[in-house]
C-alpha positions in Angstrom: -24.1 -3.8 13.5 -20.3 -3.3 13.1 -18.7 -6.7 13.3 -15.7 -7.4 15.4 -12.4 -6.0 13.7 -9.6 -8.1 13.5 -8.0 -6.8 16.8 -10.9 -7.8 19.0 -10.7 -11.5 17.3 -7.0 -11.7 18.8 -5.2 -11.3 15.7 -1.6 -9.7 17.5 -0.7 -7.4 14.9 2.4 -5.3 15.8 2.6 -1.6 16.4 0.9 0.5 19.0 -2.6 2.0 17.5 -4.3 5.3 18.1 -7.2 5.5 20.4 -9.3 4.3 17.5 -7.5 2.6 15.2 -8.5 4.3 12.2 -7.6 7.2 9.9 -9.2 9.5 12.0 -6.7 9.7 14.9 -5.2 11.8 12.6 -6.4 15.2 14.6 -8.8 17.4 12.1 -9.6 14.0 9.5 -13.0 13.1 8.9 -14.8 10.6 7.2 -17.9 10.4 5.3 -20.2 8.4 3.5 -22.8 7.7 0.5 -24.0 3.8 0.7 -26.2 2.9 -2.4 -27.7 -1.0 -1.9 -30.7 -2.0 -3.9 -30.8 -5.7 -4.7 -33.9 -5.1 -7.1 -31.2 -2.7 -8.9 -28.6 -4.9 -8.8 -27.0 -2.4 -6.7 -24.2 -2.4 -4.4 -22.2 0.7 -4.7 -21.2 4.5 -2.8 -18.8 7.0 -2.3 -16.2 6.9 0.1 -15.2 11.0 0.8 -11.6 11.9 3.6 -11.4 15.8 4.5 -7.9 16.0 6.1 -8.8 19.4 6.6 -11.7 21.3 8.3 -11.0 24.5 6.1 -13.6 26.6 4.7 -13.6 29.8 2.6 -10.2 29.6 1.3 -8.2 26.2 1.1 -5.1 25.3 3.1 -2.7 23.2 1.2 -2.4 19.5 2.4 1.1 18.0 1.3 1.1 15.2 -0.6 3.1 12.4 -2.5 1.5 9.2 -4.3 2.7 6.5 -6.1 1.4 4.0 -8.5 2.4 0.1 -7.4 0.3 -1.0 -10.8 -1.6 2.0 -13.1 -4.8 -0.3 -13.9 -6.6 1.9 -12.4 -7.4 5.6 -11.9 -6.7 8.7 -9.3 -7.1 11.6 -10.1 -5.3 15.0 -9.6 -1.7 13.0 -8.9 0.1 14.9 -12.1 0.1 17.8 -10.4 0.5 16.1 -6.7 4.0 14.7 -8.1 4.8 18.1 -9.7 4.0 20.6 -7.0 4.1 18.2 -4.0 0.3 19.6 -2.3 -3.1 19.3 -3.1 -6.3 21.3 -1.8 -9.8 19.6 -0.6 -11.1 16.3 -0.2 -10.3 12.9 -1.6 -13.4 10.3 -2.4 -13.0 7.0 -3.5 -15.8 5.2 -5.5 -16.3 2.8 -8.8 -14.5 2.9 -11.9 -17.7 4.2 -14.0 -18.8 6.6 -11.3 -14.8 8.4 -11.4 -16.2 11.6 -13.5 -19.9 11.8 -11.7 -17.8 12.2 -7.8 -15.3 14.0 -9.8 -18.0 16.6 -10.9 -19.6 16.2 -7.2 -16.4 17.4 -5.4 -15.4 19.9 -7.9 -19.4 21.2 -6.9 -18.6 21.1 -3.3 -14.8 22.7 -3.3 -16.9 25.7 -5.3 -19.6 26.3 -2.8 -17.5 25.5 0.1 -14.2 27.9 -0.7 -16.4 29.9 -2.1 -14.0 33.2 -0.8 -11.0 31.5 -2.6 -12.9 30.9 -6.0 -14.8 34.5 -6.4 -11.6 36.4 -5.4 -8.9 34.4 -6.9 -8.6 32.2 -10.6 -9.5 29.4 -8.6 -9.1 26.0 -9.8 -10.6 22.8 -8.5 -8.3 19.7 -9.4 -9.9 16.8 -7.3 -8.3 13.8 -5.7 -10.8 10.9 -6.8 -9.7 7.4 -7.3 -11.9 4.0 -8.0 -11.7 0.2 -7.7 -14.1 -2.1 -9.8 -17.7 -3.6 -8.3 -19.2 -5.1 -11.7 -19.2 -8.2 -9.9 -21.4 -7.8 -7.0 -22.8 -4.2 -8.8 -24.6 -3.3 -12.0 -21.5 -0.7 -12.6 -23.2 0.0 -16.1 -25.7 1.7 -14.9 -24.0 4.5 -13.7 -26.2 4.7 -10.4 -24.0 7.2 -8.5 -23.9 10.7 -9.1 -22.5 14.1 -8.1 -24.7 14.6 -5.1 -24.0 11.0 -4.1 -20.5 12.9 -3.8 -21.8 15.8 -2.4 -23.4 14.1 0.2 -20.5 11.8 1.6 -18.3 14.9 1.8 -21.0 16.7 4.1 -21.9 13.7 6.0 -18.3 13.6 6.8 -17.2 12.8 10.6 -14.8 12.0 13.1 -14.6 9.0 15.6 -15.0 5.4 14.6 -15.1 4.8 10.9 -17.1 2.1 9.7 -16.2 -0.9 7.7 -16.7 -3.3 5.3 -20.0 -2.6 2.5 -19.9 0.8 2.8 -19.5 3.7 0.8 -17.0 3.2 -2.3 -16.6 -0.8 -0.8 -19.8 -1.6 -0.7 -19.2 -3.5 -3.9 -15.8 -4.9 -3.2 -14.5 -8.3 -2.7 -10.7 -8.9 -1.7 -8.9 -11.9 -2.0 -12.6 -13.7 -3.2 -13.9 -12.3 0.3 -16.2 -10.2 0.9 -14.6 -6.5 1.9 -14.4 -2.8 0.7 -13.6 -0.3 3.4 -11.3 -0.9 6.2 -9.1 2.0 8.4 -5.9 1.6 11.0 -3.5 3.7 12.7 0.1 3.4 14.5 1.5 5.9 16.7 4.9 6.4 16.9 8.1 9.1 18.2 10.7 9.9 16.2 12.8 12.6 18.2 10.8 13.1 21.8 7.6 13.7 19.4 4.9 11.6 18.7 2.6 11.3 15.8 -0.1 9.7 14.4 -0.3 7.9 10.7 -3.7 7.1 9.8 -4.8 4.5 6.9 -8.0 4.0 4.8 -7.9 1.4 2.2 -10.9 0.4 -0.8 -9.7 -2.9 -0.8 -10.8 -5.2 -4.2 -8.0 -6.9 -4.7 -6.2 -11.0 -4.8 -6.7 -14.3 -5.2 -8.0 -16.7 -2.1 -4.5 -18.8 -2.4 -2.1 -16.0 -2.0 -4.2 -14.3 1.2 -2.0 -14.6 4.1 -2.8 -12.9 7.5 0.6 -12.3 10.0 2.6 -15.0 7.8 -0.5 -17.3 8.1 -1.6 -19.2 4.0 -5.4 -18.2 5.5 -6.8 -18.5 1.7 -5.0 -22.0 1.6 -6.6 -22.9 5.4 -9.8 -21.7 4.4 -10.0 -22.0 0.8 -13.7 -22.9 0.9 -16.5 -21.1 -0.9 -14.2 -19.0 -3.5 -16.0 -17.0 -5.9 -14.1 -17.4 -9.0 -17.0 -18.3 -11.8 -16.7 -16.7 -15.3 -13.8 -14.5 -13.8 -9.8 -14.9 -15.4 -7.9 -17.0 -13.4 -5.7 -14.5 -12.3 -5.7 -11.4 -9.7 -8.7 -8.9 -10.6 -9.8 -6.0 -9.2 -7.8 -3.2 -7.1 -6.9 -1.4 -3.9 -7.0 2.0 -3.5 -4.7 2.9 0.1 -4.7 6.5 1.7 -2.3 7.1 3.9 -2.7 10.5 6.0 -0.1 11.9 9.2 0.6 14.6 11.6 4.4 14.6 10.8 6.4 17.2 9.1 6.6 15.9 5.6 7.3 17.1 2.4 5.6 15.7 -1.0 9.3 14.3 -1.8 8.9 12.0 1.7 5.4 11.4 1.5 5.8 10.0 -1.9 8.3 7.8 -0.1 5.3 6.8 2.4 3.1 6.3 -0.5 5.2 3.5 -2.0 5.7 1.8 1.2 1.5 1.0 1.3 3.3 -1.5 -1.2 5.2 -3.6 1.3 1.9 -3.5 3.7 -0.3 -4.8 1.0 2.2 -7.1 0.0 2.1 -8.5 3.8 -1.4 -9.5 2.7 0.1 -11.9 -0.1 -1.1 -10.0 -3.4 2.0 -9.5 -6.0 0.0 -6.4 -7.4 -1.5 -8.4 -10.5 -1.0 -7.0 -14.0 -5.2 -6.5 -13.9 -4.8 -4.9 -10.4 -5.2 -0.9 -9.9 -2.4 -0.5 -7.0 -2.5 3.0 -6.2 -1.4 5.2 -3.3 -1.9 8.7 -1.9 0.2 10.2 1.8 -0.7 13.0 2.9 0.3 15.3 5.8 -2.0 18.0 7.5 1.4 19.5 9.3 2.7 22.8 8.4 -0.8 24.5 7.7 -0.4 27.8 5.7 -1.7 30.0 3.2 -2.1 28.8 -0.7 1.3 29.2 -2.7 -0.2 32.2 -4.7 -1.0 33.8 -1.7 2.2 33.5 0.0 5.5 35.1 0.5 8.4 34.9 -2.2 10.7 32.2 0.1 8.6 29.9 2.4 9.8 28.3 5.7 8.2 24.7 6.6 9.2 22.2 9.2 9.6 18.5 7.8 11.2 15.3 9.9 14.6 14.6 8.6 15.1 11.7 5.8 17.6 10.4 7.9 15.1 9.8 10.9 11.6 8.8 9.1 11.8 5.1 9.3 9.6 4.9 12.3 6.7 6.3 9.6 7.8 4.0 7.2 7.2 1.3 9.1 4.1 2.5 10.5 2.6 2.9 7.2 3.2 -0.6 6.5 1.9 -2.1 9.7 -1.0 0.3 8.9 -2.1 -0.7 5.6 -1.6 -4.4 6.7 -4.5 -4.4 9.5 -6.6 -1.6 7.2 -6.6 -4.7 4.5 -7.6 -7.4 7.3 -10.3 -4.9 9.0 -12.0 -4.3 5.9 -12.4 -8.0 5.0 -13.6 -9.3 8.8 -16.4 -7.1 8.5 -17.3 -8.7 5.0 -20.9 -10.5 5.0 -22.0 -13.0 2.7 -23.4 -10.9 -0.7 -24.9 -12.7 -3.9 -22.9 -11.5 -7.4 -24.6 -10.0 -10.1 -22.1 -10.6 -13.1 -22.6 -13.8 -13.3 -25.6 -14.5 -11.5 -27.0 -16.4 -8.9 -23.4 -17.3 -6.6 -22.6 -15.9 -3.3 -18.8 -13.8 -2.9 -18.8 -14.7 1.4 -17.7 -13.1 4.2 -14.9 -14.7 5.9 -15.7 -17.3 8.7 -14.2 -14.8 11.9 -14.6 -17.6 14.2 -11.9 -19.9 11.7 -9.9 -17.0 11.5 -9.6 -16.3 15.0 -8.8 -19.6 15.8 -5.9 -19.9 13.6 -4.2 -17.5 16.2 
């Protein structure tokens, strides 16, 4: 059973939410997942698999930026995000050993499921999948997941409430020595007499228990008890993957500058984005649907929110990616480590946490 999200345990984070508070308030997104748990394995691992789009037969662009906070980590498919500003198909988030298996997965799917796009045209498949590290709580050398772990997450993809916490890619993840993995948000906002909608999905597997702060709040230094730090570097490990996905007019020069402001709303969180840390961030917007570049006219005519008035969305992502971080570490349960061995990474005590606020 979904625990209560940070919301519900009177956390008053600022910014007005979408009807769910999660990535999928974006109209069209859907989320799925693969959840692999096996404790006689020693493991704890999945696929976490976004469809901004609910295209079939032949792909519809989805604009994009990113933007790399710290590069110890991997996402793949942002060379040609930053050169041609779009992307086509899914994104999936998973391990760092299991980057090529969903990468092979997706690359599976996109075939089968454009399949008009690839037999007619020189179709290429240049998927978005990105990682974060669960060798602690996850045998990650055994290379348990595998293209139709990939496969499946994408078709069990959904809208409505997203779940939270130990699933899919974050079912191995711990943040700030917490228990977390997955957590989602949303703001609404108007810029202009319009409204839209930014959505937020973080992997989160990132910081050290004394820097975790929650609204301005040291939490890690008020409840600094039962830290997981045991054959580990003393210093910040791990990474946090954030997607960022709206209904505005952008273009891949603006969203790139949406992408680096996941920085500021992970920085809210206290992490400096540790030299060990994989900080890495995708925005994406589902407006201006059209046909691929190749199949397109010679001069092409988009809508996009002027520079001069996006700051609402800037903002927005930040408040965004703040909660996503705090959602996906309430929902964390206690879960015993396998590298090293016989300790417990917890779940953070809600009922402590609440009461702080």
């Amino acid at each position: 059973m979904q625990k209560p999200r940070a919301r519900a345990l009177g956390l008053p984070f600022a910014g007005t939410t979408g009807p769910l508070n999660a990535i999928t308030d974006v109209a069209g997104v859907t989320v799925g997942f693969t959840t692999l748990t096996d404790p006689a394995l020693n493991m704890r691992t999945g696929v976490t698999a976004i469809r901004p789009r609910a295209d079939k037969g032949v792909p519809v662009p989805i604009w994009a930026g990113h933007y790399a906070l710290n590069g110890n980590g991997e996402m793949t498919g942002t060379h040609w995000i930053d050169d041609a500003g779009y992307m086509i198909g899914p994104v999936c988030i998973t391990n760092t050993h299991g980057v090529g298996a969903v990468h092979h997965g997706v690359t599976q799917w996109m075939i089968e499921h454009y399949a008009e796009f690839f037999a007619q045209d020189h179709g290429w498949a240049m998927p978005v999948v990105a990682e974060t590290y669960d060798g602690v709580l996850n045998d990650i050398n055994a290379l348990r997941v595998t293209p139709d772990h990939a496969v499946a997450a994408l078709w069990a993809a959904k809208g409505g409430a997203v779940h939270e916490g130990s699933v899919g890619g974050g079912n191995g993840m711990i943040a700030y020595q917490f228990k977390a993995g997955t957590g989602t948000a949303s703001r609404v906002v108007e810029i202009g007499g319009q409204g839209y909608t930014m959505g937020c999905l973080v992997q989160a597997n990132h910081g050290r228990r004394s820097d975790f702060q929650v609204l301005g709040r040291m939490v890690g230094q008020l409840i600094p008890e039962g830290v997981f730090d045991r054959g580990l570097p003393q210093k910040e490990m791990g990474s946090i993957i954030v997607v960022l996905i709206t209904d505005a007019p952008l273009s891949g020069l603006s969203l790139r500058q949406v992408a680096k402001r996941a920085a500021l709303g992970i920085g809210r969180g206290g992490t400096p984005g540790g030299n060990s840390s994989g900080d890495i961030f995708l925005a994406l917007s589902v407006a201006n649907p059209g046909p691929m570049p190749q199949r397109a006219g010679t001069v092409l005519s988009k809508m996009e929110v002027n520079g001069e008035a996006i700051d609402p969305l800037y903002m927005a992502a930040v408040q965004a990616v703040e909660e996503a971080v705090v959602n996906a570490i309430v929902a964390g349960e206690d879960v015993a480590t396998f590298k090293p061995k016989g300790h417990i990474v917890p779940g953070i005590d809600t009922t402590r946490l609440a009461a702080l606020f």
